[in-house]
Structures are given as structure tokens and as C-alpha cells.
C-alpha positions in Angstrom: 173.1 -87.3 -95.9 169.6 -88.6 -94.4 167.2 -86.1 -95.3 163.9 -84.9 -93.1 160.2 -86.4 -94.2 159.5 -83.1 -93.8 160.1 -79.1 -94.3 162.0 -78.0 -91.0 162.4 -74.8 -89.1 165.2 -73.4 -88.9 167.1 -74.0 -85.7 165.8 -71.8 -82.8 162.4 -70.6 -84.7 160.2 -73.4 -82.7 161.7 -72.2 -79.3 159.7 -69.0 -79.7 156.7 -67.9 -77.6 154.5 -66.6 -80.1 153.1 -63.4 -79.6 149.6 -63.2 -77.9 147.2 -60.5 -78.6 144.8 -58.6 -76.1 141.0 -60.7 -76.0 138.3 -59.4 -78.1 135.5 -61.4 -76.4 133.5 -61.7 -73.3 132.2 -65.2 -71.8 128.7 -66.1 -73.8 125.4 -64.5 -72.0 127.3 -61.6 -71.3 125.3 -58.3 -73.3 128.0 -55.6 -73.7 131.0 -56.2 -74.1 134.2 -52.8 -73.8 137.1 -54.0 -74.8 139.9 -52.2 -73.5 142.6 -55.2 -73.6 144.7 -53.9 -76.6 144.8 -49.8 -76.0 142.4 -48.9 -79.1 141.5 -45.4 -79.2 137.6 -45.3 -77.6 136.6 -42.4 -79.9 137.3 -44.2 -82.7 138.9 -43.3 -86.4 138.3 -39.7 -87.5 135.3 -39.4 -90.0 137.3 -38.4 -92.5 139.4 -41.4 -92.3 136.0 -43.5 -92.9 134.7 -41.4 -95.5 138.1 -41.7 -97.3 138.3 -45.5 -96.9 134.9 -45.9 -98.2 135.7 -44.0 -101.3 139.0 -46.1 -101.5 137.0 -49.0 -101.2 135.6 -48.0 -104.6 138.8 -48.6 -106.6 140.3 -51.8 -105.1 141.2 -53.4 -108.8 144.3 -50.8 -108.3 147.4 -51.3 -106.8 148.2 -48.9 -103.9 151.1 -46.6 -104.8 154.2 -48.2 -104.0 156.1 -45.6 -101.9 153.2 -44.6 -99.8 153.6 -41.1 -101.2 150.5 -39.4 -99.9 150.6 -40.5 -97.0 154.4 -39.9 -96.4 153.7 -36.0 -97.7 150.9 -35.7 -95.4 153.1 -37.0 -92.1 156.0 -34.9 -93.1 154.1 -31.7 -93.5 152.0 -32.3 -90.0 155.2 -33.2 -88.1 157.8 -30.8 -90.5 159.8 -33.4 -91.2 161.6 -34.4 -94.8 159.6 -36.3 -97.0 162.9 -38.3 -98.0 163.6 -39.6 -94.3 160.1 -41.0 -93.8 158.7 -44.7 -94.5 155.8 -46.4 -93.7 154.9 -49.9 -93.5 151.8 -52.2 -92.9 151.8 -51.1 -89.2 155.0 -50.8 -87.4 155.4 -54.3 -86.8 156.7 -55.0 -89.9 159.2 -51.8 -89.5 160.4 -53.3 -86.4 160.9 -56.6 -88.0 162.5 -55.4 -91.0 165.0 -53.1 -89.0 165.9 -56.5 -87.0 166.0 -58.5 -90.1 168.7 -55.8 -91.5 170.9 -54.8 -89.1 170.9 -58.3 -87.0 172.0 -61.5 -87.4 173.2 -65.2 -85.7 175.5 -64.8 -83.4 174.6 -60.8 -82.3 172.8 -59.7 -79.9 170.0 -57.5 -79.1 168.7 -55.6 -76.1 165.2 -54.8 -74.6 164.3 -53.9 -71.4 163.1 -56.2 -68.9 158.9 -55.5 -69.3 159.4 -54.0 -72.7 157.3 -54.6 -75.8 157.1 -58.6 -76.4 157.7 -58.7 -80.2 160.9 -57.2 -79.6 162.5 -60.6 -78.5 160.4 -62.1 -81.2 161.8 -60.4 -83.7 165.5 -61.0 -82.0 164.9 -64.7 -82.1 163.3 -64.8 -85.0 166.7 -63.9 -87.0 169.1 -66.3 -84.7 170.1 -63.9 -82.6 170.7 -64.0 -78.5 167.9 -61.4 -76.9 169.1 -59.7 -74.0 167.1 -58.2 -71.1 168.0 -54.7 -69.6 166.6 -54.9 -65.6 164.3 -51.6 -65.5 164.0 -49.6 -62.7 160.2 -48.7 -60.6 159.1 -50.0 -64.0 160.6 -47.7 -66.1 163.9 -48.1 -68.6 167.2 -47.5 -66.9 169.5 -46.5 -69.4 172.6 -47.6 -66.9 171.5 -51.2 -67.3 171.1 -50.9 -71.0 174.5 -49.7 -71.1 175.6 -52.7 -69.4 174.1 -54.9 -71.0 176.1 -53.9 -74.1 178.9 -56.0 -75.8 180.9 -56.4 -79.0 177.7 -58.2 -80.3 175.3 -56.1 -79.5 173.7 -54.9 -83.1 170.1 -53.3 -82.0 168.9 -51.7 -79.1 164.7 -51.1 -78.5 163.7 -48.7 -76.5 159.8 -48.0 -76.0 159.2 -44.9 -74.9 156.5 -44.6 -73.8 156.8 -48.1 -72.7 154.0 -50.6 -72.9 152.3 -52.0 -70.5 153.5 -50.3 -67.9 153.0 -46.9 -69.4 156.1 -45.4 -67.8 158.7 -43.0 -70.2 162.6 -41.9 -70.3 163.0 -38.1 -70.6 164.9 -37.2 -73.4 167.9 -36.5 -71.6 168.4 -39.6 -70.5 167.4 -41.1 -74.3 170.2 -38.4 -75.6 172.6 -40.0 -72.5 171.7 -43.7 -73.9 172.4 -42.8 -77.4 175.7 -41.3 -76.7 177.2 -43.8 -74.9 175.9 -46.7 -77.2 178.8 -47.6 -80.4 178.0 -45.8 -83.8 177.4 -49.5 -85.1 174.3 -50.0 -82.7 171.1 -49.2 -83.7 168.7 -47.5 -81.2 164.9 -47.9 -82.3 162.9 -45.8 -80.2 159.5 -47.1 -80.6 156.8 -43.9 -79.9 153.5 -45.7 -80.5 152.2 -43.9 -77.5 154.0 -40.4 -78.0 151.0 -38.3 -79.0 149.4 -38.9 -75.8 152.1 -37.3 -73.8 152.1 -34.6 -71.8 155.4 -33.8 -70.2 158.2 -31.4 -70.8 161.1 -33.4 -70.7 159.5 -35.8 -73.3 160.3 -36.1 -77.0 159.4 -38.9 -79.4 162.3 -38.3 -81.0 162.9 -36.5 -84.3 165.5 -34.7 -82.9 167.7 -37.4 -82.3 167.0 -39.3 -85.8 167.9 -36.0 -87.2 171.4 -35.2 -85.8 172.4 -39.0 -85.6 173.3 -42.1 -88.4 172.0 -45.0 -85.7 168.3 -43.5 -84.6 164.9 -44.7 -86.0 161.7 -43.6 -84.5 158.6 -45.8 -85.4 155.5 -44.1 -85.1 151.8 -45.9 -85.9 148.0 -44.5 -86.6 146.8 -47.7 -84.4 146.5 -45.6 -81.2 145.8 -41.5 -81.3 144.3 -42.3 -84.8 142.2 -44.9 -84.0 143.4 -47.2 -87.2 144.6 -50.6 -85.2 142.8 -52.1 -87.9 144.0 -51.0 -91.2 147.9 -51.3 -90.1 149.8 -48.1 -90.8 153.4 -47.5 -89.2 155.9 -45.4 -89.7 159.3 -44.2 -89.2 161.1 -41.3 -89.4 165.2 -42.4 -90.4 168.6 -41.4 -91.7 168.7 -41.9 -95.4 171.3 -45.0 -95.1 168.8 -46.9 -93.2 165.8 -45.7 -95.7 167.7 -47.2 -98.1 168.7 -50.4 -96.5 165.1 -50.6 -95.5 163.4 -50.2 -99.3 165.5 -52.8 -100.7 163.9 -55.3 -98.5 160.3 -54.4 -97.6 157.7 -56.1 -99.4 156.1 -54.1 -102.7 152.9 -52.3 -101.9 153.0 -53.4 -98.2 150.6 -51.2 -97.7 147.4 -51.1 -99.1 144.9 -48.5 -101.1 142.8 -47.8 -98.3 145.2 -47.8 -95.6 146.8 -44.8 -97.3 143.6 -42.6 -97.8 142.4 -43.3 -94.5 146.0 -42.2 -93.3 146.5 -39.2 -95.1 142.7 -38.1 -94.0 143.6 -38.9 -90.4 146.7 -37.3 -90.2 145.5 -33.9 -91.5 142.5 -34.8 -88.8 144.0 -32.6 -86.0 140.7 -32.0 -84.2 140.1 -35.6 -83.8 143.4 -35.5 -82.2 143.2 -33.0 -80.0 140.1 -34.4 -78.9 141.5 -38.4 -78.4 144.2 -36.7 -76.4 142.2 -34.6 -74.5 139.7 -37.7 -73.5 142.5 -39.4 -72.4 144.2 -36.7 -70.1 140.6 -36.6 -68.5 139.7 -40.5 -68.0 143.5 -41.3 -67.7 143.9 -39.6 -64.1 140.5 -40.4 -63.0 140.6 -43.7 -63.5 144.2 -43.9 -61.9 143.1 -41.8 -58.7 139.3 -44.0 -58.6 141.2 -47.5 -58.3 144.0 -45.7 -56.1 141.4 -45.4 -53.6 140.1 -48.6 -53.2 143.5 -49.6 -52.8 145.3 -50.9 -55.9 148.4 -49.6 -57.3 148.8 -48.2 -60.4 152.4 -47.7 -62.4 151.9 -44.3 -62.6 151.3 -43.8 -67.1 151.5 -41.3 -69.5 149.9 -43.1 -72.3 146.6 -44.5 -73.0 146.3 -47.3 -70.7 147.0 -47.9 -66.9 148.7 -51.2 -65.1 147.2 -52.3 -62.5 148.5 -54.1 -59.5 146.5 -56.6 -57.2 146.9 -57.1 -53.6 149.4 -60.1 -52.8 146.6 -61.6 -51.0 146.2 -64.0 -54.5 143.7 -66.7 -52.9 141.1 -63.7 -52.8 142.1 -60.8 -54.8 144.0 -62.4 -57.7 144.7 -60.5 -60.9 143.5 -63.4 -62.6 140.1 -63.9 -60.6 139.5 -59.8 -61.0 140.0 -60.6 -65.0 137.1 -63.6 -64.4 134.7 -60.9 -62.6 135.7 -58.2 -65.0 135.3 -60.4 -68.4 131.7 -61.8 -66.9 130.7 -58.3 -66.4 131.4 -57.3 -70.2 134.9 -55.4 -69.4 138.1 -57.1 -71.3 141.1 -56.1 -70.2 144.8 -57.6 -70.7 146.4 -60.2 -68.5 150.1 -59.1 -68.6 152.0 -62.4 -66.7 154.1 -62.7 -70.0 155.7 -59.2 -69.8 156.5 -60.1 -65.5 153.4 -59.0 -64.0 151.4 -62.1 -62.8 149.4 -60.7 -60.9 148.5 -57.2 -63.2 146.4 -56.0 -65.4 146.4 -53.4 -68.0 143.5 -51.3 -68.8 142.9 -49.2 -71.7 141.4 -45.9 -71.2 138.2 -45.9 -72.5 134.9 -44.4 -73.0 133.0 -43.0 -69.6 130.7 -45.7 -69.6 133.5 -48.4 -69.8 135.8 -46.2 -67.5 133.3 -46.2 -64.7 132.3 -49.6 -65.2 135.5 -51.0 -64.2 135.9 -49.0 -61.2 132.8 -50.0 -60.0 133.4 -53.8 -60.9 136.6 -53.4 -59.2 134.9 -51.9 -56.2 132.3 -54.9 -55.7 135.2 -57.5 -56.6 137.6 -56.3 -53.7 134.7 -56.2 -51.1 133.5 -59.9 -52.5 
């Protein structure tokens, strides 16, 4: 047998689109700069999470505790859940990717829907199996195409809710109505990244459902409400099979001393909260009624970021020229022609300052 020069890939992993994260950066000259490309939490990580990763900082020649056990106790007594059915993980990416990794294989297949988080198929791909697209409805999940989408291989279904980018949500009878109709050997991961932020009565993140079920996982993550994108802390809340399956596999200490102080700190932060959710229920329809006005559609959102549509007139109004005028202007925001809106952007919620910005930018750009 003829060997390669060189290591390979294994089959499949070079057809991948690599993920591509939000821009952090304005074009040179340009003074300010409000970032609002990657739905960061504008007020920032609760003091007491900086205080506490500061003193962690003081004792990095120590290995983290392995099982996260502060940090687990401090999520299971804010949320009452059982210490036993929680993990956490260096964001929850890697819970995601492990769950995949798991429960998924070459030759199955699994299912997101059709403008649904991108490192879902990523992760499908990424363990030689077939991803499959569920067609959404208005923007928003419709669990009668995820149903049909199903067959003997399917293995994992992902289900963001609230979805990102568009922002749009499944109530949880219709999440309940998608669960029971999917085979007990199919894994529903409802990722809730954005749950804190919502505000409706027929929404639920999910305990619930992990809790009366054997093929439920909710991720959860401090990147958002908490305002700790950059330390990485997930988490899920799971039956104990899948715990199990799960701790055989993740990686030891996967995540790290200061992650877990400035966790447990944030969690037990509910002012800090209260007050990033309330900031966002202010700005959030403000800046959704502002653009409205001047003409632009927004998918209406119940997380922490809008979508915004651009008129079809693209040789003057173009998502991608408004991204230009926005970026030379200091305001980053998130071209979104990978998820199937070319001509979209999303738009974190931010401060006042950056919130009003943008509709004012938008407001010259249009009349340009």
C-alpha cells in the first residue's frame, strides 16, 4: 500500500466551512469603536465575578477542581436543580461537541434547522455524519419539518431556542410536541444560550423536559446574561445516563481556576442580572421600533440582539454597504449571509450610546 507524504484528514473534515466569529475591529482612523457583532452583554461581567477572578488569578500554580464542584452547587441552588444532573464545560461549545461526538457517528444523521446555530453542522460533519436542514417557518423552528426530516438514522436533533440570529423562539408546547413525537433513541439538545433574556409565558428553557425525559439536554452558558464570553463557561442540565456518557470523555480540568470563581460569583450575582435583563427589555424594543420607522424590517427577537433586513434595492441600500458605513462609523455589527440572510444584519443590543448610534447611522445611510 502507497502511503501519503503526509498526515491526512480524515475523509469529509476538509469539506468543512469553518466557523467564523463576529469582527472585533473597526477600519484604522476610526476613534471608538462598539462592538455589538457577537451579542456580549454591554454592562459587562458582574463585579464580583472580577473581584473573584482576580483573586483566582493569585493561585494559578493549582489545578482547577476537576468536577467543577462550586460552580455546579452554585447553578443548581440558583436554578433548584440536582447537583448530580448538572455539568459544565469550557463554554458550551465543547458540550455541544461532546454530545455530538457521543451519541453520533458515520453514517447517522443529524438535524438543525434551516438558520440555526452554525456549529451545529460543524459539529455534525465533524464526526462523518450527514447534517440535515429542517426548513423554518417566518424565521422561526417548525417542529412539523423537524419531524420530517427524521429517519432511521437520525441520532441528534438541535434545537436553539431562542434561536440565533434571528432571535425568534418555540413555545414550550410546541418543544414538548417535538419531543414526543421524536424516537427515544434521538437526542434533542435544546440549546438556551439566550433563555435568561426571555420574557414570555409560554417559554421555558427547559428543565422541565430534561427532568421527566432520558433523551433531553439543555445547554446553558455565562457568555451572554453573565457577561463571561471570555472566560468560556457552559453548562448543561441532563439525565444521569448522558452525565455519565459525557464524563468519560470530556477532557480533565476543561475548565479552568478562574473560570469557576468568576462563575460561581456571577451566578449568585442576581442584581447584575436583573439589571442586564432589564437593559435589554428597554434598548431591545427601542431599537426594534427606531429602525422600524425608517423602514427596515426586523425579525421580531426575544433575546439580546435584533436581525435586521435591508431593502431589496441592493445597488443602494445593501446589507453589506450599511455594514461599510456602519464599521467606518465605529459600530461592528455581524454580517449573517452564512446562516441565509445576505442581505441582513444582526445587532447586539447594546449600551445607549452604541444603541442610538446605529439608528442614527442607519438613518443618514438610507437617506445617502
Amino acid at each position: 500500500m502507497t502511503r501519503a507524504a503526509t498526515p491526512q484528514p480524515r475523509p469529509g473534515v476538509m469539506d468543512i466551512d469553518a466557523y467564523v466569529p463576529g469582527k472585533s475591529a473597526a477600519p484604522a482612523g476610526v476613534a471608538r469603536v462598539y462592538k455589538l457583532s457577537s451579542n456580549e452583554n454591554p454592562l459587562g461581567a458582574s463585579p464580583a465575578a472580577i473581584e473573584a477572578a482576580k483573586a483566582a488569578a493569585e493561585r494559578m500554580e493549582f489545578y482547577p477542581d476537576g468536577a467543577a464542584m462550586r460552580l455546579r452547587q452554585a447553578i443548581a441552588e440558583t436554578h433548584g436543580l440536582n447537583v448530580a444532573n448538572i455539568m459544565c464545560f469550557n463554554g458550551s461549545d465543547e458540550a455541544l461537541a461532546l454530545l455530538t461526538r457521543i451519541y453520533v457517528g458515520p453514517g447517522d444523521e443529524g438535524i438543525y434547522t434551516e438558520h440555526g446555530f452554525l456549529a451545529y453542522k460543524i459539529y455534525i460533519q465533524g464526526v462523518g455524519a450527514m447534517p440535515v436542514v429542517a426548513k423554518e417557518s417566518a424565521e422561526t423552528a417548525n417542529v412539523d419539518a423537524i419531524l420530517a426530516a427524521v429517519t432511521p438514522r437520525t441520532k441528534i436533533v438541535f434545537l436553539a431556542n431562542p434561536n440565533n440570529p434571528t432571535g425568534t423562539y418555540l413555545p414550550i408546547d410546541e418543544v414538548r410536541r417535538l419531543h414526543a413525537a421524536l424516537p427515544g433513541d434521538v437526542l434533542l439538545v435544546i440549546d438556551a444560550a439566550y433563555a435568561e433574556f426571555v420574557r414570555r409565558n409560554d417559554y421555558e428553557a427547559g428543565v422541565e423536559l430534561v427532568s421527566g425525559a432520558k433523551n433531553v439536554v439543555m445547554t446553558r452558558t455565562f457568555s451572554k446574561v453573565h457577561g463571561l464570553g471570555g472566560a468560556r463557561i457552559g453548562w448543561i442540565f441532563a439525565p444521569a445516563a448522558i452525565v455519565d456518557a459525557l464524563e468519560r470523555v470530556r477532557d480533565p480540568f476543561n475548565v479552568n481556576a478562574i473560570a469557576i470563581e468568576a462563575g460561581v460569583a456571577a451566578m449568585r450575582d442576581r442584581s447584575h442580572v436583573e439589571r442586564s435583563v432589564a437593559h435589554n427589555g428597554q434598548w431591545l424594543g427601542w431599537v426594534s421600533a427606531e429602525l422600524g420607522s425608517l423602514g427596515l424590517r426586523v425579525t421580531p427577537s426575544v433575546g439580546n440582539f435584533i436581525l435586521i433586513h435591508f431593502p431589496d434595492d441592493e445597488a443602494k441600500h445593501s446589507a453589506a454597504q450599511a455594514d461599510e458605513y456602519l464599521a467606518a462609523r465605529g459600530f461592528i455589527l455581524r454580517r449573517v449571509t452564512a446562516y441565509g440572510f445576505p442581505n441582513a444584519l444582526r445587532m447586539t443590543i447594546g449600551s445607549e450610546d452604541a444603541n442610538r448610534g446605529v439608528v442614527s447611522a442607519l438613518a443618514e445611510f438610507l437617506k445617502a
